[in-house]
N, C-alpha and C positions, 0 to 999 in steps of 0.2 A: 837148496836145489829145488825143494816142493816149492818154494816161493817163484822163483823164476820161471817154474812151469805153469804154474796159475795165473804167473802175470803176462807169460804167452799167451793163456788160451783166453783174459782178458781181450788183448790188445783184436785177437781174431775174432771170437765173438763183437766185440768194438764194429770191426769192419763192417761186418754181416749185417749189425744192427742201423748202422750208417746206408746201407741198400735197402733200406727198409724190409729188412729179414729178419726174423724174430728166432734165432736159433735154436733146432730142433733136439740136438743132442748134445752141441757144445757150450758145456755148463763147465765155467772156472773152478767151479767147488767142486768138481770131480777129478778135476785132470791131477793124479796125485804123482806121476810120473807122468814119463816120455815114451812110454809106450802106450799109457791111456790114452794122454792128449792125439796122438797119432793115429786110435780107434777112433776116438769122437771125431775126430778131424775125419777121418775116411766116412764115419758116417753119416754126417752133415755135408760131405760133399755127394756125395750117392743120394741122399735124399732131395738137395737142392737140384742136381739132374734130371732126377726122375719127376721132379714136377717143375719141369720146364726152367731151368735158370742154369745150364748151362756155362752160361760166362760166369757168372755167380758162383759157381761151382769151382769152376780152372780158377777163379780169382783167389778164392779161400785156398785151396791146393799151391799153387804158388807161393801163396803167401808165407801156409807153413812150411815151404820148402825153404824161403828166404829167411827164414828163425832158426834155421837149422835141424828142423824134421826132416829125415833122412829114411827114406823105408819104399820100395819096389814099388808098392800098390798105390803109393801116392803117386808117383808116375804114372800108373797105370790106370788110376782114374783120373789122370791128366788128357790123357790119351785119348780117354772114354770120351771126354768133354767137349774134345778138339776134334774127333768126329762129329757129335752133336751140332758144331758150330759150322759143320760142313768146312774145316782143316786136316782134310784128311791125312796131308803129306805132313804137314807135321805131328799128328797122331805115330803115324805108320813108322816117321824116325823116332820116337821114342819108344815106341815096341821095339825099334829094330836095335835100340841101345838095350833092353831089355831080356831079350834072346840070348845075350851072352851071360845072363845074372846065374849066379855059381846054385841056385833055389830053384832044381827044378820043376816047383809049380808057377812060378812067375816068369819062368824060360817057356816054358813052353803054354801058358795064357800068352805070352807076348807074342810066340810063333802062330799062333792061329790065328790071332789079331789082326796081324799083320796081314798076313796069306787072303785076312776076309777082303783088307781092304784092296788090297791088290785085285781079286777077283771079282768083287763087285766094280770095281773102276773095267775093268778088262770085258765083263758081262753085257754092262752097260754102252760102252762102246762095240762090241757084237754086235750089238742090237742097232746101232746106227748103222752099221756095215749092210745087215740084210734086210734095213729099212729101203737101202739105195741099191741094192739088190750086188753087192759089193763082197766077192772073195777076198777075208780078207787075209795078208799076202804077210806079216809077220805078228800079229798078237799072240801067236800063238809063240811063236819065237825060241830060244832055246835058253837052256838053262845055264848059257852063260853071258845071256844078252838081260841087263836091269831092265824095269818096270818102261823108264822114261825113252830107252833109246827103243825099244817095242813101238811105243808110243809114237813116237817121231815117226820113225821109220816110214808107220801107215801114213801118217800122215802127210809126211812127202810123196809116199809113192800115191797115193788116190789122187793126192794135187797135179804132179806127172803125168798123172794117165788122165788129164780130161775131167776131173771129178772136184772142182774147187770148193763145190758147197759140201761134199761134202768131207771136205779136210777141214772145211772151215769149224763143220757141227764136229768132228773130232775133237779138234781142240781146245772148240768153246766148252763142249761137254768137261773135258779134263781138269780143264781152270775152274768152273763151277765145282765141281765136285773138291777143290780144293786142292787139287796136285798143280805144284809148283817149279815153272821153270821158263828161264827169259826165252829159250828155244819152242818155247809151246807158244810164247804171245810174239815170236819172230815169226813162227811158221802161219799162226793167223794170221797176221799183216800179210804174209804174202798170199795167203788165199782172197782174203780182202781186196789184194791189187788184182788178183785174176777176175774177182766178180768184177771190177771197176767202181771198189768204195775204195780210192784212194784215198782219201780225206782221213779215213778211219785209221786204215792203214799205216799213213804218217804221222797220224798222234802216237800210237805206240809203239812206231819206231824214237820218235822224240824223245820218251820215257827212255827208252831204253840206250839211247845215244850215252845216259850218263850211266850207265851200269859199272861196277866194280870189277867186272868180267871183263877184262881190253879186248876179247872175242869178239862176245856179245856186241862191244861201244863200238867199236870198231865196223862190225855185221851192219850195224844199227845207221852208223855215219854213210857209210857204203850207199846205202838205200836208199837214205834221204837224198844221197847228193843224185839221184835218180828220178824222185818220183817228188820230192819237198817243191821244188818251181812249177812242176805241172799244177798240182793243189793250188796254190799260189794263183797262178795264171789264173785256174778254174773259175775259183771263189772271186776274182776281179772280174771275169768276165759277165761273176750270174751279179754281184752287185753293178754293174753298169749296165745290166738289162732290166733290174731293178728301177736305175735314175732315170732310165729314157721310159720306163712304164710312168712314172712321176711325171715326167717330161723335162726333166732338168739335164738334158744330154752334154750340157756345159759342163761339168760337173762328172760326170763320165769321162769325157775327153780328157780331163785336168788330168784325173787318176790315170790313165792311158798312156799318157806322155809321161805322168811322174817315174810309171812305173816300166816304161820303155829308157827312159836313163839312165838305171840302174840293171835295165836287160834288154839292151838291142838287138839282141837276136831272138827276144819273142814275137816268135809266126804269128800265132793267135792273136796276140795283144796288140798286134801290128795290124794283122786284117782285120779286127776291130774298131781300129781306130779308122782306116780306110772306110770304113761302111759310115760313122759318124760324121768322118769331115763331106764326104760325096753329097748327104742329105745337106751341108751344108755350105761348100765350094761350089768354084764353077767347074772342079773336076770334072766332074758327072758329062757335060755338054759334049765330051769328046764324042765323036760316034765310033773313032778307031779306036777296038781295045787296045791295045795298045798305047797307043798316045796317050788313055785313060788311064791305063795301068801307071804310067809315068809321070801322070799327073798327081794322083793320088799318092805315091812315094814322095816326089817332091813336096806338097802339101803336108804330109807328116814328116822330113826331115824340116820344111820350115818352122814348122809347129815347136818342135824340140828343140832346135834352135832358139824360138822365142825364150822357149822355156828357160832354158839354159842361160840367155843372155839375163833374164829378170832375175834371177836365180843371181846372178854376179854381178848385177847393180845392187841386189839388197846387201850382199854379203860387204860390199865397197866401202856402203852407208854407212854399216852399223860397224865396220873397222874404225871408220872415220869419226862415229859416234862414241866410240872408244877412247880413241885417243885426246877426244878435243878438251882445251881446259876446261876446267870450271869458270862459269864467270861473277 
């Protein structure tokens, strides 16, 4: 049994020396039992903490959790660690497994733990509220409502009432500080569409489209099929303001049309191409708007037509280039 534990706190020391950590307290020749190894282990992860190595720290703790060290306070310097790395929700779920342990000095280490990290998150966000001169309307909340739906809440309701930067700073503050959840990077997207950084916005609904949560994926798909073609649209219309600053507006046009075929009912992408063909049609000579108006539409439906028809002579070709023998 001495054997197997020595050849534990080997393989852990191993690790430690592999990060280039030179092990403080976790010496093999000591570990004569599994309640030693367990002390040296707690104290080599407390110590890698406190001078700065953190991950270092959770990683050693882990590890002898995966050997089969079993003991409260390894959790609970797990805990320590994964606030260090600014993870606070997942700290605050392992106090909050803790809370229930039958030792009440590590029930109630875990409740105060816990309660810190709740309160420093809830402080911190106060302190956004009366930066924006903002009552805020449930942090304070009740003691049947969790941490996150508190959270939210404000968070909607500031966005609701006209205040989108600052649901936005809510919820980016919440995610930094390490509190986890696809309703906290939902609810930023939507402060993001209110500032008008859709862009931002759609990447992480994106992310979230493939969520585990059919809510969430579902919330997620919702959105995009909303706001994903305008982005789209956008970002074609700044790259073709792009080509014509180059001066390759040939080039813009192509993209214009490619991407009017696959969406003819884009406004934008349509009057953009109207302004393109005009600089370079005889549309423009009408002097009736109108006539001009109708000139221009015809000119972009001939356009797309071309388009289309070259589009199904290549496709002919290269059927034809399929099937032909060999000679």
């Amino acid at each position: 049994m001495a054997a197997d534990v020595r050849e534990t706190a080997r393989e852990l020391a191993l690790g430690l020396l592999m990060q280039q950590w030179q092990p403080r307290h976790l010496s093999p020749s000591q570990a004569e039992s599994i309640d030693v190894l367990t002390h040296l282990c707690l104290q080599e992860a407390i110590t890698l903490r406190e001078e700065g190595q953190p991950l270092l720290s959770l990683e050693l703790l882990q590890a002898a959790e995966a050997r089969g060290l079993q003991d409260p306070w390894l959790l609970d310097n797990q805990a320590r660690a994964l606030v260090n790395l600014e993870r606070r929700q997942s700290a605050w779920l392992l106090w909050q497994r803790l809370i229930e342990h039958g030792e009440q000095e590590i029930a109630q280490t875990a409740q105060t733990m816990a309660a810190l990290q709740e309160e420093s998150l809830l402080n911190a966000l106060r302190a956004i509220c009366q930066r924006d001169h903002w009552q805020s309307r449930h942090l304070e909340g009740s003691e049947h409502q969790s941490l996150m739906e508190k959270i939210l809440l404000e968070i909607i309701d500031s966005r609701e009432h006209g205040h989108p930067h600052l649901s936005l700073d809510l919820a980016s503050e919440a995610l930094a500080q390490g509190w986890e959840s696809p309703w906290l990077l939902d609810n930023k997207a939507r402060a993001l569409v209110n500032l008008d950084r859709k862009a931002e916005a759609v990447a992480i609904w994106q992310d979230l489209r493939d969520h585990r949560d059919p809510e969430v994926s579902a919330s997620a798909a919702a959105m995009l099929d909303l706001y994903q073609g305008r982005v789209e649209q956008q970002q074609l219309l700044e790259r073709c303001a792009t080509l014509e600053r180059k001066g390759d507006p040939e080039q813009a046009e192509a993209l214009l049309i490619e991407a009017l075929i696959r969406s003819p009912d884009a406004e934008p992408l349509r009057e953009k191409l109207g302004k393109l063909l005009t600089t370079r049609d005889d549309a423009h000579e009408h002097d009736d708007p109108t006539l001009k108006r109708n000139a221009v539409q015809l000119a972009i439906h001939a356009r797309i037509l071309d388009a289309l028809e070259a589009r199904l002579i290549r496709s002919r070709q290269h059927d034809t280039a399929a099937i032909a023998p060999n000679p």
